[in-house]
C-alpha positions in Angstrom: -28.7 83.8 57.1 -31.2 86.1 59.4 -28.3 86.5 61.5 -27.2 83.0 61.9 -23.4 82.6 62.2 -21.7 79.5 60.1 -25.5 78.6 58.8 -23.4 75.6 57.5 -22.3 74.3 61.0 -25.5 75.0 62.4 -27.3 72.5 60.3 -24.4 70.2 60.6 -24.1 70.4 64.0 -28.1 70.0 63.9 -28.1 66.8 61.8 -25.4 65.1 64.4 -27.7 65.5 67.4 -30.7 63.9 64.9 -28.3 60.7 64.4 -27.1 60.1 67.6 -29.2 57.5 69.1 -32.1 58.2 71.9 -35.7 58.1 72.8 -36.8 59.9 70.2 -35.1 58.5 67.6 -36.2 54.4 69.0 -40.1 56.2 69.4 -39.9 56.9 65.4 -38.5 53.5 64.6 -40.9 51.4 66.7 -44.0 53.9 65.6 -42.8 53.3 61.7 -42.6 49.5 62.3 -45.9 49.0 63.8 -48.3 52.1 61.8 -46.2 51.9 58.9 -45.5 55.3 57.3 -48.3 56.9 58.8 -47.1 55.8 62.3 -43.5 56.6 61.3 -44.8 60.3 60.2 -47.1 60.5 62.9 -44.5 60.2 65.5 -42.0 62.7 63.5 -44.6 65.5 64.0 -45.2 64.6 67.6 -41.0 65.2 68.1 -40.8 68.0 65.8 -44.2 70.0 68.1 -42.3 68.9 71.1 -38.6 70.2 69.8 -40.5 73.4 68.9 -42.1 73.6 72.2 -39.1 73.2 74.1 -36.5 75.6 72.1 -39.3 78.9 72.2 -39.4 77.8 76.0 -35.8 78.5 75.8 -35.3 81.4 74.2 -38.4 82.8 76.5 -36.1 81.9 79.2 -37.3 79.4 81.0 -34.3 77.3 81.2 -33.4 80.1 83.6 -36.7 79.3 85.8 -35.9 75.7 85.9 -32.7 76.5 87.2 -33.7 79.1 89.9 -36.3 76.2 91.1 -34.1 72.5 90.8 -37.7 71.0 92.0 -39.8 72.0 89.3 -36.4 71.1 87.1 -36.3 67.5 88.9 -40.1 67.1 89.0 -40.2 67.2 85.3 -37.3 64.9 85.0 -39.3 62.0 87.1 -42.1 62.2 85.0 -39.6 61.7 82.0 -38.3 59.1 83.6 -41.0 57.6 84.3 -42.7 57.6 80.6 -40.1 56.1 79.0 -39.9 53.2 81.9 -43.9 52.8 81.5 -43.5 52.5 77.2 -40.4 50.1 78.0 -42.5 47.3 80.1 -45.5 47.5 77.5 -43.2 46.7 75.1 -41.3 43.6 77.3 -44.8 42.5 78.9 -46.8 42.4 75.4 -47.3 38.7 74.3 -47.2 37.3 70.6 -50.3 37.7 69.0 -52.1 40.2 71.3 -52.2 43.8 70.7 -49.5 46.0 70.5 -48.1 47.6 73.3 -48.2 50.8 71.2 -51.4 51.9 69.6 -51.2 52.4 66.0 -53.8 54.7 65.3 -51.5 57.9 64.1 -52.8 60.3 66.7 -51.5 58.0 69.3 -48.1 57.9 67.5 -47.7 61.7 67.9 -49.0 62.3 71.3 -46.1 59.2 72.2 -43.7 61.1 70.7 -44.3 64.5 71.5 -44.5 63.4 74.9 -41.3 62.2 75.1 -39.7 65.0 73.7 -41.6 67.4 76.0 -40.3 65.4 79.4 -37.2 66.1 78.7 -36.4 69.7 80.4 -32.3 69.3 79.6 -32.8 70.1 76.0 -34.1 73.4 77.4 -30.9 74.0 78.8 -29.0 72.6 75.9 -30.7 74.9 73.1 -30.1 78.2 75.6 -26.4 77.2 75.7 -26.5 75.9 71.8 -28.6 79.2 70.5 -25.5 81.5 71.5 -22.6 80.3 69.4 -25.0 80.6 66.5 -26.0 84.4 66.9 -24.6 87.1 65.0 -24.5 90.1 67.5 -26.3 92.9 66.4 -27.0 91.5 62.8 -30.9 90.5 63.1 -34.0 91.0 65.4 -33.6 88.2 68.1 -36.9 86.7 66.8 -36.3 86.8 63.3 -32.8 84.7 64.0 -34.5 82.4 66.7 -37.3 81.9 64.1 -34.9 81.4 61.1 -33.5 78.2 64.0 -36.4 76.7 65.2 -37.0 76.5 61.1 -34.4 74.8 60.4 -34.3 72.1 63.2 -38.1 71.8 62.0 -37.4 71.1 58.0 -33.9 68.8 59.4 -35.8 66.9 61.4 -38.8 66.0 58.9 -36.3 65.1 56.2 -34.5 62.9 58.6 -37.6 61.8 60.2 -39.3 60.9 56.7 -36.0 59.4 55.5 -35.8 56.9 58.6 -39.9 56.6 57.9 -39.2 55.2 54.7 -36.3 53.2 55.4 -37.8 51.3 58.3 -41.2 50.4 56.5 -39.2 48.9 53.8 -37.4 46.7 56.3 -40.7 46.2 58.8 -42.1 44.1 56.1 -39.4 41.9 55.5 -39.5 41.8 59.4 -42.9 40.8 59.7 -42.6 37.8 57.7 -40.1 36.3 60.7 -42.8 36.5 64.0 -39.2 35.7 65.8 -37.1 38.7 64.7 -40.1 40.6 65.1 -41.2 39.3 69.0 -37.3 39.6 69.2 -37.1 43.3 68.0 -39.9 44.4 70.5 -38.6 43.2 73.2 -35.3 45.0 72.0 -37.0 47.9 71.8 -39.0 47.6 74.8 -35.5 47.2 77.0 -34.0 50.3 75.2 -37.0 52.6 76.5 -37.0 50.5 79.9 -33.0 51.7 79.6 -33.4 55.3 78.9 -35.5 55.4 81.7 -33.6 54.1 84.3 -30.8 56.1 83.4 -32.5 59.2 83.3 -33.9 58.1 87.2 -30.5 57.5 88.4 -29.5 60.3 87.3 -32.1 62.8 88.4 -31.5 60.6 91.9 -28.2 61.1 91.8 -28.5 64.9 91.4 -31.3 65.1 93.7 -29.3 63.7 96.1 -25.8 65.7 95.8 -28.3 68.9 96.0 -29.5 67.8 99.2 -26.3 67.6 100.4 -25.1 70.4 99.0 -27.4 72.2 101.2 -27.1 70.2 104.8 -23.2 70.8 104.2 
């Protein structure tokens, strides 16, 4: 298809990374169970504009830039980082009965999500190394095959996205009746994003650090 090789294992291979737990996927969940399916849709959109974003950046090459410049790379990290942290303690600090930490007006629910999909320069690099065992040499323009891609991961991801949409508002308001499960499930949430960020800190520390030494040695 347009010069896609095994168009089967592409999609399947696609569908895997959607399931595997992450930010993005806890950002739909939490967005669906506070806006309800507009929320939940709301927040798919925001990932799929940030996936699209990030996978024409890499086929323009910029995982390449990133590379050549590890500050830039490690700057863009931090602020990742640093998102996810900032959602996380909203989440933990938000009391019973007060606002929620999230906004639920849609437009927020996007901008969350596409946010969060944005900071996070590794999938750059991951679709420039990804792209490649997918390409039939020679077979299609380069843009026509890229396009036919980013395509795909768009339509996988709204039928996933809209399938966990649906799923989640059925069980939000069975949730909602139960304050405890519900307090309980926020806070849940809340340390999951907390986690994601500190990992991704440690690890851009971690890096940061060996590359320093790297250099003095």
């Amino acid at each position: 298809m347009s010069g896609i090789s095994d168009y089967g294992a592409f999609v399947a291979a696609i569908l895997l990374l959607l399931v595997i737990p992450g930010p993005c996927n806890l950002a739909m969940l939490s967005a669906t169970a506070q806006g309800g399916l507009r929320g939940g849709l709301a927040s798919t959109l925001g990932i799929m504009a940030g996936d699209q974003v990030l996978l024409w950046c890499a086929v323009a090459g910029l995982a390449a830039l990133l590379k050549a410049h590890p500050a830039t790379f490690a700057a863009v990290q931090w602020a990742g980082a640093l998102y996810l942290a900032f959602l996380g303690l909203r989440l933990l600090l938000a009391r019973p009965g007060h606002s929620p930490a999230l906004k639920l007006r849609p437009r927020h629910f996007l901008r969350q999500s596409f946010l969060i999909t944005l900071l996070n320069p590794k999938a750059i690099v991951f679709y420039m190394a990804f792209f490649p065992l997918f390409v039939k040499a020679g077979q299609a323009p380069e843009w026509l095959t890229f396009g036919a891609m980013a395509l795909t991961i768009a339509l996988l991801t709204l039928a996933y996205g809209t399938a966990v949409c649906l799923l989640t508002h059925h069980l939000a308001a069975r949730v909602r009746a139960h304050p405890r499960v519900a307090g309980a499930l926020q806070k849940l949430a809340g340390l999951a994003l907390l986690g994601f960020g500190a990992r991704a800190v440690i690890r851009t520390g971690s890096m940061s650090f060996w590359s320093r030494a790297s250099v003095l040695l």
